[in-house]
N, C-alpha and C positions, 0 to 999 in steps of 0.2 A: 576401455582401460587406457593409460597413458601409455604413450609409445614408450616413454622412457623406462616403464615397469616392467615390459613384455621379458618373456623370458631370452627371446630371439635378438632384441637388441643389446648391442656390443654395452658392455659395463663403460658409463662415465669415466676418464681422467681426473685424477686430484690436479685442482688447481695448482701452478707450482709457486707459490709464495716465498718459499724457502730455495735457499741453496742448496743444491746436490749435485756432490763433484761426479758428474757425467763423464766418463772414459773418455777421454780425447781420440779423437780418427788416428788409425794409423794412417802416415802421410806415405802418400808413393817412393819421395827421396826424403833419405836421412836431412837433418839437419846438421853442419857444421860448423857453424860461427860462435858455438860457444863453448867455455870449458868447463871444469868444475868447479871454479870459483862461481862463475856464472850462475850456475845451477844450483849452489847454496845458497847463493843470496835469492833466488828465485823462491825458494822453499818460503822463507819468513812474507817475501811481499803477495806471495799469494795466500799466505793466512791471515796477512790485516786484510786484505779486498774479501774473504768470505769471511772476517768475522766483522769487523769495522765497518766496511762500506755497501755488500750487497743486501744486510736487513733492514738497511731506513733506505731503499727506494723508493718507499711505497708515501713516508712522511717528506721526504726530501720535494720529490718531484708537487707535493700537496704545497708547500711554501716557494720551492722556485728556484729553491739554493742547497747545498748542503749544509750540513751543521757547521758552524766557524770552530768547535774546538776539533772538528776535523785536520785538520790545518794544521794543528800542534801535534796530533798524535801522529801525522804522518812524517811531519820531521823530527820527531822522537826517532818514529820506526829507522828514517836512512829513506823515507821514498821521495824527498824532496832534495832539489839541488844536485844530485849524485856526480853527473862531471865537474862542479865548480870545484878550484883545488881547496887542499883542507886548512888554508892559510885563512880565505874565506868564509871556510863554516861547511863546506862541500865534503864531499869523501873522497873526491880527487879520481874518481876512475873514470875508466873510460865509457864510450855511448853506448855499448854494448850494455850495461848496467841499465842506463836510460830504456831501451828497446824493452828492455823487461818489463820495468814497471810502467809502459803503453800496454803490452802486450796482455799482460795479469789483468789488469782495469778493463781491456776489453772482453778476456777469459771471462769476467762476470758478466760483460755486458751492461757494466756502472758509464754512463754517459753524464754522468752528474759529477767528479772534482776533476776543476780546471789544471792537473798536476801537469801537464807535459805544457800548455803555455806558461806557466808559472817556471818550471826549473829551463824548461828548453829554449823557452823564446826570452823572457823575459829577462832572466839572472842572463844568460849568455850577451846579449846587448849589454847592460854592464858592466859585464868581466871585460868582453871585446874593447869596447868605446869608452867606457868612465873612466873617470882621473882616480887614485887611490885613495881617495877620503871619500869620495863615493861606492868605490868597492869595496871597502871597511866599514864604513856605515850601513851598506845595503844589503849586502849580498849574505852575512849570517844571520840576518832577520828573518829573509827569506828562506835559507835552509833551514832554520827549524819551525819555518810555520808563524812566528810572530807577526810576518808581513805577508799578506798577501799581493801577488803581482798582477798588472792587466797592461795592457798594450791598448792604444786608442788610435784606432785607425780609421776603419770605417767611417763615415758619414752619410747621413740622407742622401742619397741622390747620385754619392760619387761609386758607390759600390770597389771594384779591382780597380778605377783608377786615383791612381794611390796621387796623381800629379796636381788631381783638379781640387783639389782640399783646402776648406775655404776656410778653417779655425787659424786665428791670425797670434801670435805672439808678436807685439810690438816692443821694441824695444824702447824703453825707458829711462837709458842709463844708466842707473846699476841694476835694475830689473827688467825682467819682463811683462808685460799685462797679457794672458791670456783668452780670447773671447770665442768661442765656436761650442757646437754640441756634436756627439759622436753617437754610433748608435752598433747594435750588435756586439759588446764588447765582454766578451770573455772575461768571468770574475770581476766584471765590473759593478755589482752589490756590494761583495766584499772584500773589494780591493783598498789596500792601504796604501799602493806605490803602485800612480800609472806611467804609464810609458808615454807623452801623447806627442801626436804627429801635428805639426803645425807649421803655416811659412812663417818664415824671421825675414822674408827677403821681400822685394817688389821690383826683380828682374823683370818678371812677366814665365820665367822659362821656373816650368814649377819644379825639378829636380834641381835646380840652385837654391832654391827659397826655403826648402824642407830643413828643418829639424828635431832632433827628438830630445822632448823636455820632460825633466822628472817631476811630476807632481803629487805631492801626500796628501789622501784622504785628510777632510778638520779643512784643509787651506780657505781660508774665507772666499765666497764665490764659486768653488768646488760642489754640485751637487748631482747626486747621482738619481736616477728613474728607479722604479720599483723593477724587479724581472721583469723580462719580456713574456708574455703567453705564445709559447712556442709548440709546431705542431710533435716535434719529437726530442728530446734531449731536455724535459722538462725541469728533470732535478738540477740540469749545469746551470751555470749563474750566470744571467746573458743582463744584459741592463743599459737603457743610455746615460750619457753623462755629460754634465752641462755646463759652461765655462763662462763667465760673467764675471769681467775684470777680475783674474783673477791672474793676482801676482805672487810671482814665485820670482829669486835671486839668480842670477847670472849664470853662477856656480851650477845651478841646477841641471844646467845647457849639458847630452851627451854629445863626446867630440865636441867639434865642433859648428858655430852656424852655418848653415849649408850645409852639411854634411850626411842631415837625414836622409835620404833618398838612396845615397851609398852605399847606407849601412843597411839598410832595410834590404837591397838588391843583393847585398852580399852573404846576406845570413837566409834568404830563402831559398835555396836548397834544401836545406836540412827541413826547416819549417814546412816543404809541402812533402817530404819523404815520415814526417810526424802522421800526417794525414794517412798517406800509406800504408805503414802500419800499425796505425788505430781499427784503418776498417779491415786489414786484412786479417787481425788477431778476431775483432768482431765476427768477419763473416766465419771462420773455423768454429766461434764457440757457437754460432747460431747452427751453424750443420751440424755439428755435433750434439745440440738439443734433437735438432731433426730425425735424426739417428735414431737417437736411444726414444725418441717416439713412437717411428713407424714399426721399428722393432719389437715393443712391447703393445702397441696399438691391434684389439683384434679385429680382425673385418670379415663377412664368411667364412668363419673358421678357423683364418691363420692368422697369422701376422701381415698388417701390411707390408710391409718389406720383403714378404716372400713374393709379392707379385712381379712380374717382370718388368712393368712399367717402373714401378717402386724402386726397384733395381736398378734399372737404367740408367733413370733421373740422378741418384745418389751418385754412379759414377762417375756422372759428366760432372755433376758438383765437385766431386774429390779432383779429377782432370782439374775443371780449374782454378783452384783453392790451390793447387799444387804449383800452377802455372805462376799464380801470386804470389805464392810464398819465396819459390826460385829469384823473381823479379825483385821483391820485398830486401831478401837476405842479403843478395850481390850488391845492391843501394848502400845498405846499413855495412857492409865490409867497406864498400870504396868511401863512402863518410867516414869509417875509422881511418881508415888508412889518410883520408887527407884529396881523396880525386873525386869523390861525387861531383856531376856536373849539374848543373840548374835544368839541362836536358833531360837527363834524366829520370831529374825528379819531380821533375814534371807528369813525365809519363807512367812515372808509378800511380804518381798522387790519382791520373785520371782514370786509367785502366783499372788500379783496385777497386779505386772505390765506386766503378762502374760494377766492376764483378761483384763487389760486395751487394751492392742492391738488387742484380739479377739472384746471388742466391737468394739472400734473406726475402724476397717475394718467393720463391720457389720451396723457403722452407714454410711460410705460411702457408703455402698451400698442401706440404706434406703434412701439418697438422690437420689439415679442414676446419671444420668449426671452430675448434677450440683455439687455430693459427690467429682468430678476429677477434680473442679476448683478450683484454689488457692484461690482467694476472698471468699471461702467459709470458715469458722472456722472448720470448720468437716476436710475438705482435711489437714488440717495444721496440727490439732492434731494425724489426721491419722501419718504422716512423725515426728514431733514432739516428739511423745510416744511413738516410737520404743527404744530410746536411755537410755530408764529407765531398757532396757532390760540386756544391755551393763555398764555401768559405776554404779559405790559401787560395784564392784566385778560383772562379767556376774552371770549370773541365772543358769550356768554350776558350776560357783564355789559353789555359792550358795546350789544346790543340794549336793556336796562333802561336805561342813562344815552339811547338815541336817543328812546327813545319816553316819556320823563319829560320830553322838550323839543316833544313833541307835542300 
């Protein structure tokens, strides 16, 4: 007779296809960095994420990208742009708002829309550094979705250093000709306004040379790669993009030439504290899958989680998931307030999203079998959260910038 029929063997798990708002962990310490403004707006963006974005996982990650009218519905909703002021197209508040809607995206565990490089990295270079006919032309495109934004950084070969970057913008007198290809780049399928990192100079000293040029999806010479086959984050829209004489006008230049390298130094604090809590909202919604698994899961008779190993394991998770969140929080306060240091957040960026991988392996394992099938949310996060490890600079660089302030 098949093991599976016996009457002794534990009853199968439904596949979990569908969303189901799983009881959040009670956390050791309260949280208090937010109010009840906060919290309202919280209500609405975790109803577009379980009803908009966590049922075409399954389609999404099948093509490479999310849907493009994604895009519009989330800056219908308010989930796009939220700090840029509302002169712009923004809501005008503060990152406290932003933190949310990383945090809800992670609640589901949607690895698939590029929303936090789009409103946090990308509009904010703009606001920062653009002249006013570029912040008026750009920046309410992108709140409500009509544009989509990517950042071109990366290249073959050069990986975190950001100095050795061989895509050239030559100047042509009232233009530029841009020539280089980028790779790994975030919404770079459906991006309609890139960001790209290029020298303008031939000092030789590559932080003189840097700067950031805007360039529009259509630009003749502008062509983008199909998605990447990536081993986890398959629905996010990853792509290279490829630059062959390709000219864009003066005006285009953010700041000014030379200047990229500055800007980029200046605005990555916040960009690796992004990282921090994307994986640290991840790892709480992956434990809290784990939970309500072992909990309901029978095994000789009880519940796994009545076992003491069962037990154990859960509490060192909550330990430190709590550890993360404390760390996560104080970040996101001193970014409001205006004192985040690059130290910092650096050490966020490396330590969560280190924690986040030890959990999400340790919840695979609290499912057993079922932790090794894709239709489960736990396996996805597992392949998913490794990548927080790797991009904002690895957790190797990471370490080098901690201990150069020691």
């Amino acid at each position: 007779m098949d093991a599976a029929a016996s009457p002794e063997a534990p009853p199968a798990a439904p596949p979990r296809h569908e969303f189901t708002a799983t009881p959040e962990t009670p956390k050791l310490l309260p949280r208090t960095i937010y109010g009840p403004e906060h919290e309202d707006y919280r209500r609405g963006v975790r109803r577009f994420f379980e009803t908009e974005v966590y049922p075409h996982w399954e389609a999404w990650e099948a093509q490479g990208h999310v849907a493009r009218d994604l895009w519009n519905k989330a800056g219908e909703a308010g989930l796009l742009c939220v700090a840029i002021p509302e002169e712009f197209g923004g809501l005008g508040a503060d990152r406290l708002f932003s933190t949310i809607v990383m945090e809800e995206q992670g609640r589901v565990l949607a690895s698939g829309p590029g929303f936090s490089l789009h409103s946090e990295i990308v509009a904010p270079y703009i606001l920062h550094y653009g002249s006013d006919a570029q912040k008026r032309h750009y920046l309410p495109k992108l709140a409500t979705g009509e544009m989509v934004g990517a950042i071109a950084m990366t290249e073959p070969g050069t990986g975190s250093d950001l100095q050795s970057i061989r895509t050239k913008a030559e100047d042509k007198g009232d233009h530029y000709l841009i020539n280089g290809s980028k790779i790994f780049i975030t919404n770079g399928y459906l991006s309609d306004l890139v960001i790209v990192v290029a020298k303008t100079g031939s000092s030789g000293k590559g932080s003189a040379d840097t700067s950031l040029i805007l360039v529009e999806a259509g630009t003749p010479g502008f062509t983008k790669g199909k998605p990447l086959k990536k081993m986890g984050m398959r629905a996010q829209d990853t792509s290279e993009l490829f630059f062959d004489d390709v000219k864009v006008p003066k005006e285009n230049i953010l700041g000014a030439p030379g200047m990229g390298f500055m800007m980029l130094m200046q605005q990555l604090a916040w960009e690796r504290l992004l990282i921090a809590i994307q994986a640290q909202a991840s790892a709480e919604a992956t434990f809290d899958l784990a939970r309500d698994y072992v909990k309901n899961r029978q095994a000789f008779g009880r519940p796994v989680a009545a076992f003491q190993t069962m037990r154990h394991r859960m509490a060192e998770l909550q330990t430190e998931l709590s550890v993360g969140r404390t760390f996560v929080d104080e970040c996101v306060k001193a970014e409001v307030a205006g004192t985040l240091s690059p130290v910092a957040a650096a050490g966020a960026k490396m330590w969560v999203s280190e924690m986040c991988s030890r959990v999400a392996d340790q919840c695979v394992q609290m499912h057993g079998g079922y932790g090794f099938m894709w239709e489960y949310p736990v396996a996805r996060s597992f392949v998913d959260n490794r990548a927080h490890r790797i991009y904002g600079g690895t957790n190797d660089i990471m370490k080098e910038l901690i201990s150069r302030a020691l």
